[in-house]
Each structure stands twice: as C-alpha cells, then as structure tokens.
C-alpha positions in Angstrom: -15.2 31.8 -45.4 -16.8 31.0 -42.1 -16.0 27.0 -43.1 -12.1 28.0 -43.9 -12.1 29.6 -40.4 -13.2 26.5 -38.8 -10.7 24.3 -40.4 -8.1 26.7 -39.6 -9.1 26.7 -35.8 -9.7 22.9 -36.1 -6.1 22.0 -37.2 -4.5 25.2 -35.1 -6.3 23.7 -31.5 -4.5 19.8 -32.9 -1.3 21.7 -33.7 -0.9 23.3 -30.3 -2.2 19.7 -28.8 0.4 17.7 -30.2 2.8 20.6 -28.8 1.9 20.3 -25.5 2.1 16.5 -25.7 5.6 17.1 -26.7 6.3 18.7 -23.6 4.1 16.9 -20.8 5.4 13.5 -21.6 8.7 13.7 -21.3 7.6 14.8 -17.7 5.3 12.3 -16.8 8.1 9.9 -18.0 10.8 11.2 -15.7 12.6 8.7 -13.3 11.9 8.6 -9.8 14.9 8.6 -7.8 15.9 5.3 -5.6 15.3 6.4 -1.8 18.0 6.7 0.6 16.8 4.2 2.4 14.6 1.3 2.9 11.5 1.9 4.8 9.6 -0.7 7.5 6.1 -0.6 8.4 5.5 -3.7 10.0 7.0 -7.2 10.9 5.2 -10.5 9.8 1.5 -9.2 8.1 0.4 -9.6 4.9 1.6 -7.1 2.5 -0.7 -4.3 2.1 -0.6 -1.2 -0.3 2.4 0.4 -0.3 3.6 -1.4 3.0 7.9 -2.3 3.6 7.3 -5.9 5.2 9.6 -7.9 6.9 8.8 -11.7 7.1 10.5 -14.1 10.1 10.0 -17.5 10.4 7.6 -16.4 13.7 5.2 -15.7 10.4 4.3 -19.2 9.8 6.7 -21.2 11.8 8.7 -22.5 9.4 11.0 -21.2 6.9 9.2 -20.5 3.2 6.4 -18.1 3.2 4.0 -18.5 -0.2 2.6 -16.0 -2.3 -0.8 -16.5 -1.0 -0.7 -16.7 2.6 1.4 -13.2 2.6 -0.4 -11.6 -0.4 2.7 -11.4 -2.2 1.7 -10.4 -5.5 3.9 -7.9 -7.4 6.5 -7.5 -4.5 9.7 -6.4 -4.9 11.7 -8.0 -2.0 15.1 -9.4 -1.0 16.0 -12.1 1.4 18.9 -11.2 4.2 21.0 -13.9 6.6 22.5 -12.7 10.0 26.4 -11.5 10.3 28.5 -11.3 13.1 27.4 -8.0 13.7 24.4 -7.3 15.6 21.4 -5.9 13.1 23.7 -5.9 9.9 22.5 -8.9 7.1 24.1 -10.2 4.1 21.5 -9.9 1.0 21.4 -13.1 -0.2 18.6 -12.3 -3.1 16.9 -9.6 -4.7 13.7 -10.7 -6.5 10.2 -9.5 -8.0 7.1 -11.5 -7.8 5.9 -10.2 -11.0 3.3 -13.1 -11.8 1.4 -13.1 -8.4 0.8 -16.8 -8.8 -0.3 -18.6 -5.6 1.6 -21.4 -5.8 5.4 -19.0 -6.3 7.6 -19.9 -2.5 10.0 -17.3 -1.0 12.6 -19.1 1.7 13.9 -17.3 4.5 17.4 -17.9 5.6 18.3 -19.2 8.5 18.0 -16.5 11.0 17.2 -13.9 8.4 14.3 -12.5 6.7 12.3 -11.7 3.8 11.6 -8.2 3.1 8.9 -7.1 0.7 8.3 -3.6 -0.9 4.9 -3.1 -2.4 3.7 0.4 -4.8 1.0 1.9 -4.2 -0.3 3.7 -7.6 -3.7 3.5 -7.3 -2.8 7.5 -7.5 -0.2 7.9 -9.4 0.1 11.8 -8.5 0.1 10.9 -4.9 3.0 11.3 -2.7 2.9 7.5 -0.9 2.9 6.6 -5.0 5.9 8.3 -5.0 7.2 7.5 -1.8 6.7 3.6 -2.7 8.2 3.9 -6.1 11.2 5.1 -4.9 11.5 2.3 -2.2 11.3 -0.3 -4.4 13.6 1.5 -6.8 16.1 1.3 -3.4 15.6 -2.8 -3.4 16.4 -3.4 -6.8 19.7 -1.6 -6.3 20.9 -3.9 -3.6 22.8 -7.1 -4.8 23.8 -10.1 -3.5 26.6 -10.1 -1.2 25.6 -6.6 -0.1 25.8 -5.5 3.9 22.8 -4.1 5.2 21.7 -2.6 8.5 18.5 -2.9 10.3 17.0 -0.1 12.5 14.2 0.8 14.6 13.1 -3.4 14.7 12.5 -5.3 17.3 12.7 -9.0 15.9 11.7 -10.6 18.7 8.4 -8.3 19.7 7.8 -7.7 16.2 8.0 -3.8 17.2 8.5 -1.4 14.4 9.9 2.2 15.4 8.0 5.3 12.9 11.6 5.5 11.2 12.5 2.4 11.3 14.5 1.1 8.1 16.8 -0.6 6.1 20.0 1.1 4.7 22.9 -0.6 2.3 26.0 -0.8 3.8 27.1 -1.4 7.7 26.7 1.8 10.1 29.3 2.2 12.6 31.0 -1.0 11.8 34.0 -2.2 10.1 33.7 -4.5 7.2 36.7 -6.4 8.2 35.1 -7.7 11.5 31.8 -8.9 9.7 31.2 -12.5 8.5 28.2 -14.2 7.8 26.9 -16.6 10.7 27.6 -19.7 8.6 31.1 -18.8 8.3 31.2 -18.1 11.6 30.0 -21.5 12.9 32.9 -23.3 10.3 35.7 -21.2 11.4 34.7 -21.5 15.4 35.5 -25.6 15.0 39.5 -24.3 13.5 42.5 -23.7 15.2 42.7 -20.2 16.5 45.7 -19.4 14.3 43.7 -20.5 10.8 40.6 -18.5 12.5 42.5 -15.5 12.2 44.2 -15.9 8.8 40.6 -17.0 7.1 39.0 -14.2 9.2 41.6 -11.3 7.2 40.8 -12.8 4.3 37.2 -13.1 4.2 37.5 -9.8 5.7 39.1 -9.0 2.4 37.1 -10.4 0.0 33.8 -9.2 1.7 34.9 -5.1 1.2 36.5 -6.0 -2.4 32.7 -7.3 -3.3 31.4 -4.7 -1.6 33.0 -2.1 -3.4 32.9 -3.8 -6.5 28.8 -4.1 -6.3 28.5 -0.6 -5.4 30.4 0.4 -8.3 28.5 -1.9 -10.8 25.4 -0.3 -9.1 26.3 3.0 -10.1 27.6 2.4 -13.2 23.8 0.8 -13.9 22.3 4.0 -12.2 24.6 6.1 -14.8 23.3 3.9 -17.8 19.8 4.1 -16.9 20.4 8.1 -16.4 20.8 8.2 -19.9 18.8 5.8 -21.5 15.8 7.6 -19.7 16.6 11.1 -20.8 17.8 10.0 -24.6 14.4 8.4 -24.4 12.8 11.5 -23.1 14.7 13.8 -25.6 13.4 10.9 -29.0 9.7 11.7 -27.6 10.1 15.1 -27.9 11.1 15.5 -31.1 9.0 13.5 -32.3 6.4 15.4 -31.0 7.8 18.9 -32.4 8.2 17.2 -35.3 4.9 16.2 -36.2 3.1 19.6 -34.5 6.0 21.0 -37.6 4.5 19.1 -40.4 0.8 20.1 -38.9 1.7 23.6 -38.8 2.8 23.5 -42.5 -0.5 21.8 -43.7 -2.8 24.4 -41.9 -0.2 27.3 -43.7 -0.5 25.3 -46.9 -4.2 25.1 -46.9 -4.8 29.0 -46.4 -2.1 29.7 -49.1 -4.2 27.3 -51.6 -7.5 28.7 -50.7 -6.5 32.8 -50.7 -5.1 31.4 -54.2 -8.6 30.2 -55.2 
C-alpha cells in the first residue's frame, strides 16, 4: 500500500509539473515591445553591455569602423546620412552583426553615422535586459529610407545629454522641405526653376516612402503579434495535453490496483 501511495504522489507531483510548465512558458516567451525610442549613451567608444553607440568618422578618422576595434560583436545597428534638416538623417541601413567576426567592416556615410544597439542578458530578469531588448527591437523596425531625428547630441564635442535619443520620423519638420545632402549638392548646380520642380517631387516621393515603410512596419508588427501568441497558445496545449494523458495513467493505475 505504502509503495501504491508513492507512485501515486510520484506521478501526481509530474502531473502538476508539466501543468505549470504549461502556464510559465508561454510567459517567459512573451514579446518584448519595440521602445519608443532609440536611446544614446555615448558617442565614438567601444560598444559595451547594453550601451546605444554612435560611431563618427572622429572614431578612427576615416570612414569604416571594423568589428574589432569597436567591439562590434552581436550589434544591432543602422547607418544614417545628413538631410537638409539640422539633426534629422536618412537610414540608409539596418543591419546585425550576428557572427562577431573580426575581419566584418561597417562604412559610415558621409557626414553620418553608425549607430549600434547592444543587449544586455547576462540577467535576463533584469530591467536594463529589458530595457536593451526593447531598443534593439526599435532598430530593427527602421527601414531604409526612413527619417530620423537626433536629440540630446552634440556631434562635434561628442556630448551625450541623459535623454538623449533617436526617434523615427522628423520632429517639428515638414517632410516636404527635407532632402538628403547629396541631393542637395546635385540640385544646387540646376537652374532655380528645375530646383524647385525636383525639390516638390522629391518632396513627394520622400513622404509616399515614408508612409509606405511605416505601414509595411506595422503590418510586420501585426504578423509577428500573432505568430508569437499562436505560438504561445500551440505550447500550451501541448502542455495541458500531456499533464491530461498523465492524469489518466495515475487514475488508471489506482483503478487497476483497487481491482487487484
């Protein structure tokens, strides 16, 4: 009798295991949300744990920075040119050094930057784990063509404000008057009547992009909404599931032995 109890409170501690399971996975597994913004901690240093690093040409002198000399192993980042528009950049590219291999070469463009996002999970209950997730998560949502605006850095000190950051999109200016630098230079050498006409229509063209990269964004955002939580919901009823079939063994097993 006293080995029947301990099978039964063997397989009743699994059952109620593989329940909780059930439960406390799908949690673990939920989705962090993408940040609001894009945060900075410091212009031109290596990238540290969990640090938002913007690269300049002032890093090195020139205009490539390599995986090695800015410890940029399993970065996210993007790479921004100048606009019209005083601390707004074009994205030009949104990367992740996945591989960490020495020899990988990030270009800055001219007048631009590089800006790197690195997560910190050496705690993955911790809130900067969080915190960094979610910045990256705000990276890989920018696309290429997208506006973005700098604040709280000063390029030329390398001076970074305690909120400074990086948001999508240009604050307080219209995308009609924005154009990328090089544009800027090949239009300046036109008559002033063609500068005009190209200006509307690059003005035009910028906004249509715009819009139509924000909407693919959150049409991604949607689809990854519900892959995650279909996901979530196949887990747990998996796990119910099997805690089911346990619980019918251990009832089983006592029917069967009460018989004998």
């Amino acid at each position: 009798m006293k080995k029947i109890g301990f099978k039964l409170f063997t397989l009743t501690t699994v059952c109620l295991m593989l329940i909780s399971v059930a439960f406390v996975v799908p949690v673990l597994a939920e989705e962090i949300e993408p940040a609001d913004s894009i945060y900075v901690t410091v212009v031109n240093a290596s990238v540290t744990a969990g640090s938002g690093t913007i690269f300049t040409s002032d890093f090195n002198d020139t205009n490539t920075i390599t995986t090695n000399e800015a410890n940029l192993k399993w970065v996210t980042f993007f790479t921004a040119k100048p606009t019209s528009a005083e601390n707004v950049f074009e994205v030009v590219a949104v990367d992740v050094n996945a591989d960490g291999l020495p020899y990988n070469e990030i270009t800055i463009p001219e007048g631009g930057f590089i800006y790197t996002g690195h997560c910190d999970d050496r705690d993955m209950e911790s809130e900067i784990y969080v915190k960094s997730s979610a910045n990256l998560k705000a990276i890989s949502n920018l696309s290429e063509g997208d506006l973005v605006t700098v604040t709280g850095v000063d390029f030329t000190t390398g001076t970074v404000a305690a909120d400074a950051n990086i948001t999508a999109g240009a604050s307080d200016v219209s995308l009609d008057d924005i154009t990328s630098e090089d544009t800027s230079k090949e239009e300046s050498k036109q008559e002033s009547d063609i500068i005009s006409t190209e200006s509307d229509k690059d003005g035009n063209s910028s906004e249509v992009k715009d819009d139509t990269s924000k909407e693919e964004s959150r049409v991604n955002s949607v689809d990854n909404s519900d892959a995650e939580s279909e996901k979530n919901n196949t887990i747990l009823y998996i796990g119910l599931g099997v805690a089911a079939i346990v619980l019918i063994a251990v009832i089983a097993y006592i029917a069967t032995k009460k018989k004998k």
